[in-house]
C-alpha positions as CSV (number, residue, x, y, z in Angstrom):
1,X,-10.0,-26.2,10.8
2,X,-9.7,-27.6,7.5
3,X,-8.7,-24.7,4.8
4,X,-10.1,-27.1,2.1
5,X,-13.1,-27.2,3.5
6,X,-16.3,-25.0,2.3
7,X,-16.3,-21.6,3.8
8,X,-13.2,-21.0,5.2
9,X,-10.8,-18.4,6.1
10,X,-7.5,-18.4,7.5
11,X,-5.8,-15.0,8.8
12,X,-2.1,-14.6,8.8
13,X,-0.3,-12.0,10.5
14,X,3.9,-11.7,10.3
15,X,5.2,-9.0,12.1
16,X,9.1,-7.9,12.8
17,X,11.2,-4.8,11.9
18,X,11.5,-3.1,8.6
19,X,14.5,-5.1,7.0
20,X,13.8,-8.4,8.5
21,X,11.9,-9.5,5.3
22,X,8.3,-9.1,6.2
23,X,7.2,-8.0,2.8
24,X,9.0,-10.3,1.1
25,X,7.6,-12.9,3.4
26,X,4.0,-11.5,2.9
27,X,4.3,-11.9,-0.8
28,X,5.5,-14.7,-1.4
29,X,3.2,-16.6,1.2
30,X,0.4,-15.0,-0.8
31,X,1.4,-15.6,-4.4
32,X,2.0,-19.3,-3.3
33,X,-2.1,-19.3,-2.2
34,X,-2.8,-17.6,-4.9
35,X,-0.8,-20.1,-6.8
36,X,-2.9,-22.8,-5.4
37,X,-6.2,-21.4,-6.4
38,X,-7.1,-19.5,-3.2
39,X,-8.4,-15.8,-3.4
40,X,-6.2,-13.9,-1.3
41,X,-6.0,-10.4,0.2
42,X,-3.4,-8.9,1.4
43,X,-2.3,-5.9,2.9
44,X,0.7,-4.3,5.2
45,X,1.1,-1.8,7.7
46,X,4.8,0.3,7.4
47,X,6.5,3.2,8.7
48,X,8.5,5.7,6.7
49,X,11.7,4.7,7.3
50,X,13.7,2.1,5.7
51,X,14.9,0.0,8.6
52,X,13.3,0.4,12.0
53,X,9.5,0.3,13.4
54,X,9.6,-3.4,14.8
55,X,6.9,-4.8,14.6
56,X,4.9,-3.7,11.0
57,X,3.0,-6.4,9.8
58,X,2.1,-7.9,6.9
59,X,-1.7,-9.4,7.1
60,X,-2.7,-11.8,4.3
61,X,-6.4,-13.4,4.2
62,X,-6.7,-16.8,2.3
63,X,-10.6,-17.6,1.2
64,X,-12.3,-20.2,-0.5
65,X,-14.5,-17.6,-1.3
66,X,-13.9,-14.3,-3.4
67,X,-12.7,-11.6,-0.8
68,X,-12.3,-7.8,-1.0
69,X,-10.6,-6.4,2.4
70,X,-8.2,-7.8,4.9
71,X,-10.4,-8.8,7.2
72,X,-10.4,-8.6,10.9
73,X,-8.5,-6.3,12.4
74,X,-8.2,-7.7,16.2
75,X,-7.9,-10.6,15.7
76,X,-6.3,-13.4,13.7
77,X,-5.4,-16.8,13.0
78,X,-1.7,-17.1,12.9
79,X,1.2,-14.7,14.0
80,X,4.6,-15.0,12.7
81,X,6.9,-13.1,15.0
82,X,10.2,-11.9,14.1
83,X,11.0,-10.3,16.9
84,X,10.5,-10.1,20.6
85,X,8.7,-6.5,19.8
86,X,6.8,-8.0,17.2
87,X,5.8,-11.0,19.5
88,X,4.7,-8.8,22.6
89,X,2.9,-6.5,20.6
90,X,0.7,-8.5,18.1
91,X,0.6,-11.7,20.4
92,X,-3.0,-10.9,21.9
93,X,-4.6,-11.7,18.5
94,X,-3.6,-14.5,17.5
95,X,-4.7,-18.2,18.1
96,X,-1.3,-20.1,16.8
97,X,2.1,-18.3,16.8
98,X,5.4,-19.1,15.5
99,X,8.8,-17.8,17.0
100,X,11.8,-18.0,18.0
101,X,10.1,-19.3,21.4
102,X,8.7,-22.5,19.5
103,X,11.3,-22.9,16.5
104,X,15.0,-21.5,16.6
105,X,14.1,-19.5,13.5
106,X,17.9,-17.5,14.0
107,X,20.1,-20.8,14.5
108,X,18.4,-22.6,11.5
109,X,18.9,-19.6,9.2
110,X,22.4,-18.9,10.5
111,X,23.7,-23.0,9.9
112,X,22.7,-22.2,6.2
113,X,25.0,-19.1,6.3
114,X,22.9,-15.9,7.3
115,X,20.6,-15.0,9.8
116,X,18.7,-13.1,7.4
117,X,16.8,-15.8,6.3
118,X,14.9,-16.6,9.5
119,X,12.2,-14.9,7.5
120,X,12.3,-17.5,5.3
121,X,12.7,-20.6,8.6
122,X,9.5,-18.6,9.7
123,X,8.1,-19.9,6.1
124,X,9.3,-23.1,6.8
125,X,7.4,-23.6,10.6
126,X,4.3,-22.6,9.2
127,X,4.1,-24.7,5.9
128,X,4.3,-27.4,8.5
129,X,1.4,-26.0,11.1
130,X,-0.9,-25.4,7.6
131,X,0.1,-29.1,6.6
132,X,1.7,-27.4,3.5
133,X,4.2,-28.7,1.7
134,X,7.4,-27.0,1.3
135,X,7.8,-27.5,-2.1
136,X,4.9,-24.8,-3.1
137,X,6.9,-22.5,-1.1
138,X,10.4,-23.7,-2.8
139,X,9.0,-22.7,-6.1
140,X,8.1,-19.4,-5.6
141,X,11.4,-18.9,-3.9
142,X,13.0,-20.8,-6.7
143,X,11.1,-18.2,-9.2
144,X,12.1,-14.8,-6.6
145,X,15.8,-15.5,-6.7
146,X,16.4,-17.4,-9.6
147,X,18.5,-20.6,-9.8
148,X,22.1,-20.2,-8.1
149,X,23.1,-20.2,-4.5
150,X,20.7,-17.8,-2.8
151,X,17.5,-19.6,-3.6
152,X,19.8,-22.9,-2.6
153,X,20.5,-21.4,1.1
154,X,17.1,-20.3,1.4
155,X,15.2,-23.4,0.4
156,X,17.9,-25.1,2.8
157,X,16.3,-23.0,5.6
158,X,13.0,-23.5,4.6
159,X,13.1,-27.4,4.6
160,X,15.2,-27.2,7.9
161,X,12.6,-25.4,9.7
162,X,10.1,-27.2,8.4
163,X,11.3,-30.4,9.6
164,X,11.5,-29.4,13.2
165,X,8.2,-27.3,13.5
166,X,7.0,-31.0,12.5
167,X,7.9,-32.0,15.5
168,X,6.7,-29.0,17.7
169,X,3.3,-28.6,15.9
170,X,-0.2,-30.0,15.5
171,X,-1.5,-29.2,12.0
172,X,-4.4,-26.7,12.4
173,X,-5.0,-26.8,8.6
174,X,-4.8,-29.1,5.6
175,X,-3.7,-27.1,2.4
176,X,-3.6,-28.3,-0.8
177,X,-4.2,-27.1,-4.4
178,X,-8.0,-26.0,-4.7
179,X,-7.9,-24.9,-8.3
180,X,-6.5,-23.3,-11.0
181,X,-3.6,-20.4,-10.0
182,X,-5.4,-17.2,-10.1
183,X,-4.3,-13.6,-10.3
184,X,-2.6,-11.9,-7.9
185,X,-2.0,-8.0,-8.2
186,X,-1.8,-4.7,-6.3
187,X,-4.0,-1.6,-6.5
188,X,-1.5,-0.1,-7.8
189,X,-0.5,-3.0,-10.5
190,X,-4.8,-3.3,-11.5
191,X,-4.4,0.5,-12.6
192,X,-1.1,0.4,-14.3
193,X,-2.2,-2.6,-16.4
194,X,-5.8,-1.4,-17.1
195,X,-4.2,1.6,-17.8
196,X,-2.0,0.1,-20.7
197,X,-4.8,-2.1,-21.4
198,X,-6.9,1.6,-22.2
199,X,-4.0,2.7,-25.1
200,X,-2.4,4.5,-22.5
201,X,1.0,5.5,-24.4
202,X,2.8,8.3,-21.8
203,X,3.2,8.3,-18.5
204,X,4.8,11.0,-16.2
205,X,5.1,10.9,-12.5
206,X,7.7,12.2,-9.9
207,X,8.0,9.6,-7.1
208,X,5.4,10.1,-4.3
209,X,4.0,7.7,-1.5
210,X,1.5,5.5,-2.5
211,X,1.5,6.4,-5.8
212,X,5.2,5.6,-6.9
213,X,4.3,1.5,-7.1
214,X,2.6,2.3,-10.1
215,X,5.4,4.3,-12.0
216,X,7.3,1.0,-10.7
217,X,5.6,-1.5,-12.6
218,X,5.4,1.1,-15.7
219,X,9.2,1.9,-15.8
220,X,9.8,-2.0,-15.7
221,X,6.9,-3.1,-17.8
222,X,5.5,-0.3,-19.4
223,X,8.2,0.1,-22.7
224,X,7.2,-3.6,-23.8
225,X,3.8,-2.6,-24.4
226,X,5.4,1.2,-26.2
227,X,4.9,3.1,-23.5
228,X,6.8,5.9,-22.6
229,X,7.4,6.3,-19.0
230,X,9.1,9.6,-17.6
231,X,10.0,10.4,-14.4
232,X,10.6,14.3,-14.6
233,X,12.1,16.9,-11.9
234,X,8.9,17.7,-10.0
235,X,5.6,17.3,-10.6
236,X,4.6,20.2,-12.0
237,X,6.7,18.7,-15.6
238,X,4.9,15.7,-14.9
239,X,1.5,17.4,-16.0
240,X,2.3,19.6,-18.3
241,X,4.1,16.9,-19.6
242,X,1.4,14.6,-19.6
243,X,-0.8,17.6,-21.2
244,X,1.6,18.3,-24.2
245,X,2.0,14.4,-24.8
246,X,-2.3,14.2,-24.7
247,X,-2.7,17.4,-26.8
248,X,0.0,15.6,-29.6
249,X,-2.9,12.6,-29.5
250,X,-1.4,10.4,-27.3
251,X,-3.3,8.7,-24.7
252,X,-1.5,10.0,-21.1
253,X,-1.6,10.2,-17.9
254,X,0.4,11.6,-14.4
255,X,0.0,10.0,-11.1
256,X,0.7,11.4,-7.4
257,X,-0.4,12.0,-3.7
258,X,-1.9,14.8,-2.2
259,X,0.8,17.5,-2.0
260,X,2.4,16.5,-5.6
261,X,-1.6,16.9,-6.8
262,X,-1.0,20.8,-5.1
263,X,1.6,21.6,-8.0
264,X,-0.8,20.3,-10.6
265,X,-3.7,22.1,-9.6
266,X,-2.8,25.2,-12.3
267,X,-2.0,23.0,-15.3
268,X,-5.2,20.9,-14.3
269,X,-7.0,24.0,-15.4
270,X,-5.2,24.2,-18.1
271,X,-6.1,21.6,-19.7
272,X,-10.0,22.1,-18.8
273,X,-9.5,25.5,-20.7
274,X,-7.7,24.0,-23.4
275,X,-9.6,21.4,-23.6
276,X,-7.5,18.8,-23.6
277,X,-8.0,14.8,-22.3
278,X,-5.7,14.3,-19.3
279,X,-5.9,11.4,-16.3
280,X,-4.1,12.2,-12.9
281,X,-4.3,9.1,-10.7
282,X,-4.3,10.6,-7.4
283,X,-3.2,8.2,-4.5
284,X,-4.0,9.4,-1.3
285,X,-2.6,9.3,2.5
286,X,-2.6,10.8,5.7
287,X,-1.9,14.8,5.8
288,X,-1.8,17.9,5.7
289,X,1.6,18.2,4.5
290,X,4.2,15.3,4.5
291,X,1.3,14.3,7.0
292,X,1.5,10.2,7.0
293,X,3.2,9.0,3.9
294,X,2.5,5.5,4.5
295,X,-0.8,5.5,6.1
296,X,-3.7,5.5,4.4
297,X,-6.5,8.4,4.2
298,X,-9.3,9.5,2.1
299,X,-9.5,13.3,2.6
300,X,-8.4,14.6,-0.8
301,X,-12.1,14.2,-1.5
302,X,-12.7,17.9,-1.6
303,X,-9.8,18.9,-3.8
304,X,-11.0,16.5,-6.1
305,X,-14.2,18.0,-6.7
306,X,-12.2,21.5,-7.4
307,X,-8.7,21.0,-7.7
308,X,-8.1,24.5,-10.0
309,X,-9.4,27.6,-9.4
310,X,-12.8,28.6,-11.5
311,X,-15.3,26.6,-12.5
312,X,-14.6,24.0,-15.6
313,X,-15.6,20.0,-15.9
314,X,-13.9,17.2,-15.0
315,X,-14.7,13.6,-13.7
316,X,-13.6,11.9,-10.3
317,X,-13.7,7.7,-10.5
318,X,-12.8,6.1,-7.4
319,X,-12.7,2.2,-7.9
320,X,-14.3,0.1,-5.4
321,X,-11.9,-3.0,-5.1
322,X,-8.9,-3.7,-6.5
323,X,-10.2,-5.5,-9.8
324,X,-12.5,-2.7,-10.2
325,X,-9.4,-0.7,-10.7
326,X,-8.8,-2.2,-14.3
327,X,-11.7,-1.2,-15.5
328,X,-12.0,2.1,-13.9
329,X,-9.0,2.8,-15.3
330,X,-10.1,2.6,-18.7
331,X,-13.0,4.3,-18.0
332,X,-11.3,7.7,-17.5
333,X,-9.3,7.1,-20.7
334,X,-12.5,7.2,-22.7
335,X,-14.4,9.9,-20.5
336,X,-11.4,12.0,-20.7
337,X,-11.1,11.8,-24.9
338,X,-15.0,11.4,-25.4
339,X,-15.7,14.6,-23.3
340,X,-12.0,16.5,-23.9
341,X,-11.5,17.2,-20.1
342,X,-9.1,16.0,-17.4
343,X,-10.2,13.1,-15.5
344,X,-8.9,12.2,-11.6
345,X,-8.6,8.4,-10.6
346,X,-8.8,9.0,-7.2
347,X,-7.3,6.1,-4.6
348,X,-5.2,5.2,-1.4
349,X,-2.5,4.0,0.2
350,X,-4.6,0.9,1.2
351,X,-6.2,0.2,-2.3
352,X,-2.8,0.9,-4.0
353,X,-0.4,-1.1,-1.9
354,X,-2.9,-3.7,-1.1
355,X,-2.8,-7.2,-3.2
356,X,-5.7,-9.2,-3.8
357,X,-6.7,-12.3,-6.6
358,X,-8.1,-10.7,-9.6
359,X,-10.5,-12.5,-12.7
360,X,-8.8,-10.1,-16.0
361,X,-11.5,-10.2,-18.2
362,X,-9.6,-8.4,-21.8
363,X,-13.0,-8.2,-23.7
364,X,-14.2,-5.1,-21.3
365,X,-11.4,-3.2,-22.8
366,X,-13.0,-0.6,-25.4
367,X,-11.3,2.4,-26.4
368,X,-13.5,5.5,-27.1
369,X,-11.5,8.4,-28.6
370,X,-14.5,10.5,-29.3
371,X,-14.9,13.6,-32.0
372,X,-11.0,13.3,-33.5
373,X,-10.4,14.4,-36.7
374,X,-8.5,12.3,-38.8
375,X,-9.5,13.5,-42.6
376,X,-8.6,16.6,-43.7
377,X,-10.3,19.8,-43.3
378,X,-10.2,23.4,-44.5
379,X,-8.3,25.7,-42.0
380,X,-10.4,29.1,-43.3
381,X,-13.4,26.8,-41.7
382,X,-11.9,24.8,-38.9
383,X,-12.8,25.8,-35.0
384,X,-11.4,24.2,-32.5
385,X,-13.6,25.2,-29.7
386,X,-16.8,25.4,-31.6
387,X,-20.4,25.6,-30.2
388,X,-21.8,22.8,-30.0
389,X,-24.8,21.8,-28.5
390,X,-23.6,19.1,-26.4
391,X,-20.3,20.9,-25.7
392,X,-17.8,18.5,-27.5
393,X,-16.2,20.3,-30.1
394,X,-14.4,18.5,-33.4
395,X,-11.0,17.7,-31.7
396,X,-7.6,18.2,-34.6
397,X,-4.5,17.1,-33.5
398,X,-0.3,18.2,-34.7
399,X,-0.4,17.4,-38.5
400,X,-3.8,16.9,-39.3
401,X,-3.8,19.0,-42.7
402,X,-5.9,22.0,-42.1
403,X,-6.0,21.7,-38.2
404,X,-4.1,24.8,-37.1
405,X,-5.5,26.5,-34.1
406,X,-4.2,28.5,-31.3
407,X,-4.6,26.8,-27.8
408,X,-4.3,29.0,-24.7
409,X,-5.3,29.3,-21.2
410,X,-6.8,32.6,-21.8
411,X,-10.4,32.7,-22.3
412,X,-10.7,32.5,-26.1
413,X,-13.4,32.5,-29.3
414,X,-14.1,29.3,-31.3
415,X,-10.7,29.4,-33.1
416,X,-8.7,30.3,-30.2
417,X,-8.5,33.5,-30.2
418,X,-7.8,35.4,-27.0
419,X,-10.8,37.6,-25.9
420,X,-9.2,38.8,-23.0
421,X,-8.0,42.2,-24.5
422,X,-11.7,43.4,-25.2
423,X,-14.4,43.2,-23.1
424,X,-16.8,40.7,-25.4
425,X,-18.9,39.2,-22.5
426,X,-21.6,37.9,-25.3
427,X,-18.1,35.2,-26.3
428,X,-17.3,34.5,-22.9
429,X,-20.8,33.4,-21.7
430,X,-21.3,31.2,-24.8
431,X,-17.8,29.3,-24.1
432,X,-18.1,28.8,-20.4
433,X,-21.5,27.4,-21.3
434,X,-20.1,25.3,-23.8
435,X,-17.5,24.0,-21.9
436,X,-19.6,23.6,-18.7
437,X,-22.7,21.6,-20.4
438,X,-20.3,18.9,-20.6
439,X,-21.1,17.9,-17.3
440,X,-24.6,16.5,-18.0
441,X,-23.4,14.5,-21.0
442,X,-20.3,13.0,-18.9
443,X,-23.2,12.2,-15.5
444,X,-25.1,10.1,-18.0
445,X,-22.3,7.9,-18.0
446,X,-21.2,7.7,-14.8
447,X,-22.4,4.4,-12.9
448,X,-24.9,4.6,-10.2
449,X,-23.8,3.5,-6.7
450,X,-23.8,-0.5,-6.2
451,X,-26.8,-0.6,-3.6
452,X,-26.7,-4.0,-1.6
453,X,-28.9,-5.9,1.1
454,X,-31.2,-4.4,3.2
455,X,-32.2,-3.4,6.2
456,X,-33.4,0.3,8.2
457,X,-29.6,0.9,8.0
458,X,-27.8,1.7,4.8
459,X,-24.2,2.5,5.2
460,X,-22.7,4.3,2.3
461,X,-18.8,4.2,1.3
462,X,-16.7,5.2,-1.4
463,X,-13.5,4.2,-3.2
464,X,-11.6,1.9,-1.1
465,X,-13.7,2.0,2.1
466,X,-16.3,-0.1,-0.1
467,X,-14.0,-3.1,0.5
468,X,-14.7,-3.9,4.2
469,X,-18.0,-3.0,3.4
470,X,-18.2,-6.1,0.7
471,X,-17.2,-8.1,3.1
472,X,-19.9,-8.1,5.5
473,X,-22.8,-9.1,3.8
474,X,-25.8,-10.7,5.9
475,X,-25.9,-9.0,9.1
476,X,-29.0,-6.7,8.1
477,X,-26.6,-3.6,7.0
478,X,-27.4,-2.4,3.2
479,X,-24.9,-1.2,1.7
480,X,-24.4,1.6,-0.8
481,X,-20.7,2.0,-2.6
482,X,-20.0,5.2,-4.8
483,X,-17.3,4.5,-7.9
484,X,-17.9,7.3,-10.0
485,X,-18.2,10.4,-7.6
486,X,-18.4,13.4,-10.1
487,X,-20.2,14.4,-11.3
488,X,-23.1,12.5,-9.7
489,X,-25.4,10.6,-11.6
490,X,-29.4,10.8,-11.2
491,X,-30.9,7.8,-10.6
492,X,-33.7,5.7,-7.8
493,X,-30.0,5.1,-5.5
494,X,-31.2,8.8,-3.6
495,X,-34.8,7.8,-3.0
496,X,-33.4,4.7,-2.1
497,X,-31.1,6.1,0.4
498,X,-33.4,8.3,1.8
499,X,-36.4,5.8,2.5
500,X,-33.9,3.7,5.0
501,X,-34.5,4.9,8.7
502,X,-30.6,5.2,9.1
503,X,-28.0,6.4,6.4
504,X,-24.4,5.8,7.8
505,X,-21.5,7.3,5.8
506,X,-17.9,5.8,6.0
507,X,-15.0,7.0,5.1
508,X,-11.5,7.6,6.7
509,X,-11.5,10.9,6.7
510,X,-12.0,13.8,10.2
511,X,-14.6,15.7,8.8
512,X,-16.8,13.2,6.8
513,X,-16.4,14.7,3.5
514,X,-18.4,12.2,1.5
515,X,-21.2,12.9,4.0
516,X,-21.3,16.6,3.6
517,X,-21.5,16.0,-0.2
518,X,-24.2,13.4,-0.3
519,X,-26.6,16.1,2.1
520,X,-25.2,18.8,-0.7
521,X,-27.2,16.1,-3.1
522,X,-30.0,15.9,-1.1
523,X,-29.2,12.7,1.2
524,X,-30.4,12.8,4.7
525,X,-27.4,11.6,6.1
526,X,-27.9,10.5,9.7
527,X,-24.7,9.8,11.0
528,X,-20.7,9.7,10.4
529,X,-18.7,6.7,10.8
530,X,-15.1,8.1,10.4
531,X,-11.3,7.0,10.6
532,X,-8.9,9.7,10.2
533,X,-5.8,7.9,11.8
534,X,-4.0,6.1,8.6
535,X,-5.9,2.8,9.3
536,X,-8.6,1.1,6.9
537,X,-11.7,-0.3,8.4
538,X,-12.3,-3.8,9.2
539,X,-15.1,-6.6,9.5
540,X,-15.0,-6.5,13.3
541,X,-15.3,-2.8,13.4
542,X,-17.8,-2.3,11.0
543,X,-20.1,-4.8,12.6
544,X,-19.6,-3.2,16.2
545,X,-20.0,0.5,14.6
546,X,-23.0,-0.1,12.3
């Protein structure tokens, strides 16, 4: 096969222990595609513990065409084996392989001074069974270790081994540049920057599995663009933290997983009943519990819809794709101030530690602050939770002249004023109301479900499981992908569900949690297509199960 050719794909799989460099290996073979002007995907598969597991992979799809998943799942176009584990294990898949049982990978690395860098030898066989050259590979590891001695020794290894996997191999493929270099980020990395992109000015997070890559890239990145990055002692802080910075008038947010999003669930109502714009990016994996940490899951669904106890609005956006997650980002800044409610960004494992080629588009970056007061007013007059009829009450923040008001998660009058030591029902029905028609102002803005193809059978997915689902395409499967979960929008997409013969519901999940909400909306859901044990779905499965 010719990767230059129209509509192809090549499949790499490089497997080995944790600590034998298959990240870094995965990486940089994909920023060097993505260098070349290929859309890549990429996405690896990791146990909990630093060294160990021998034989997690690393899968990276290289397209001609623009891609949204990893691909196939049992099979693959190339295996790089690290190990004899690795090798036995993953060997069944592949087509072409390269090991130590075709290119010393050890003896090369270990002439150049370390063993360590057979990862790197391993780079070197396969530029020469793609018919790449080496020096595409040399620069990136020219740009990963800087100039000196390391990225000498390892461009050493990479030439050696490339030399004498010439000799052993037939090229399969014929790479060269395509096009222009394109973007390459995580899921993680799309919502930090869109994030940053949204005014975002505080963030505060306690490190959690798959969440923690984007306090990463915000610690390192996020101070040149004046944004304060904390990490706090738990995360309880790390809310009320991000509440007090968003009530000063501040644009902030927290991110976790699934049991750090347990600690938050009291201050989450807090700032419902304070009114006050929040986002919690909530990355999920496997549980209950520590559960998987580095699996992937989507069953924080449910606690989403009603993290905090009592009833109060919010908004759940679950980007589809990885480029998606710039924008949705953004979109939960400007729901959050417009509406004066705490927003969730709700992902997982797979969409945040996945990397795939992005277009950055900075014109869809607008920043809507909604009803804040910036001019003086009179403080006899000023109320801070007033009636409105649309729910959205003039917002004042610290040191706006006249803007004193009492904030508190009691139940409270117009001004602030706690209720809760008389019985005044007639105050208490009008706020709740107030604060609860918000909900059909914020579903007029939430976007309806991307409705694809068609077909009897309409398979609907949300969030991340809407990747695979892009993928397809063709095979007489429509498709119907959820961003912006609640609240629901109205709209033809439930008619349209409900006049296909079949409606098929994905998600990884046990129970089928999307399911049971769509046929609490009125969908006639037909059946369940589920994964509930840390893996994403995949072309080939999704073609066999639908």
């Amino acid at each position: 096969m010719k990767i230059d050719s129209l509509n192809v794909e090549l499949t790499i799989r490089i497997s080995g222990a944790q600590g034998e460099g298959v990240e870094t290996t995965g990486r940089t073979l994909a920023t060097v595609f993505a260098k070349l002007g290929y859309h890549v995907f990429a996405y690896r598969q990791y146990g909990s513990i630093i060294k160990g597991n021998p034989a997690m992979f690393y899968q990276i799809r290289i397209s001609d065409r623009k891609i949204y998943s990893h691909g196939r799942w049992r099979t693959y176009d190339v295996l790089i084996a690290l190990n004899d584990t690795a090798l036995a294990q993953h060997r069944g898949g592949a087509k072409y392989v390269v090991s130590e049982k075709e290119i010393p990978l050890t003896d090369i690395a270990a002439k150049h001074g370390n063993k360590i860098m057979k990862n790197t030898a391993a780079l070197g066989a396969l530029a020469a069974l793609l018919n790449l050259s080496p020096k595409y590979v040399a620069e990136q590891l020219t740009k990963e270790f800087g100039e000196g001695k390391v990225a000498e020794a390892n461009i050493a290894v990479l030439e050696d081994a490339w030399r004498a996997a010439q000799a052993k191999y037939s090229p399969i493929a014929d790479v060269e540049r395509v096009g222009e270099p394109r973007l390459l980020m995580s899921g993680a990395e799309a919502l930090a920057v869109g994030a940053v992109m949204a005014g975002m000015k505080f963030y505060a997070a306690y490190p959690m599995t798959p969440a923690s890559p984007m306090l990463h890239w915000l610690a390192q990145w996020g101070p040149k663009f004046g944004v304060a990055v904390v990490q706090p002692e738990d995360e309880i802080a790390a809310i009320n933290m991000a509440i007090g910075a968003a009530y000063a008038g501040v644009r902030a947010a927290t991110g976790t997983s699934g049991g750090g999003f347990d600690l938050m669930h009291e201050a989450f109502g807090l700032a419902a009943m304070i009114e006050t714009p929040v986002v919690v990016f909530l990355a999920q994996r496997g549980g209950p519990s520590t559960g998987l940490p580095t699996e992937t899951e989507q069953s924080d669904l449910l606690m989403a819809l009603s993290p905090a106890h009592g009833e109060y609005p919010h908004a759940v956006i679950a980007p589809r794709h990885i480029e998606e997650g710039l924008y949705a980002a953004a979109k939960a800044f400007n729901i959050a101030e417009k509406y004066q409610v705490p927003v969730i960004v709700l992902t997982d494992l797979y969409f945040n530690e996945s990397l795939n080629t992005v277009e950055f588009d900075p014109g869809r970056f607008k920043i809507e602050r909604g009803e804040l007061l910036n001019a003086p007013v009179l403080w006899e007059e000023y109320k801070r939770y007033k009636i409105t009829e649309n729910g959205i009450s003039p917002r004042a923040i610290p040191g706006t002249p006249g803007g004193m008001h009492i904030a508190t998660s009691d139940e409270h009058d117009e001004k602030g004023d706690v209720i809760t030591d008389t019985h005044r029902p007639e105050i208490r029905k009008a706020m709740h109301r107030k604060r609860m028609v918000k909900l059909e102002k914020i579903a007029e803005e939430m976007e309806l479900p991307d409705l694809r193809g068609g077909g009897e059978v309409v398979a609907a997915a949300w969030g991340s499981t809407s990747m695979p689902l892009m993928d397809i395409g063709g095979n007489g499967v429509g498709v119907a992908l959820f961003r912006d979960i609640y609240p629901l929008p109205d709209g033809g997409w439930k008619a349209a569900l409900n006049g296909a013969k079949e409606v098929v519901v994905v998600e990884v999940n046990y129970r089928g949690q999307f399911a049971d909400y769509l046929a609490s909306k009125g969908v006639k859901v037909s059946r369940k297509v589920l994964k509930w044990w840390g893996e994403p779905f995949s072309i080939d499965e999704l073609a066999e199960w639908l």
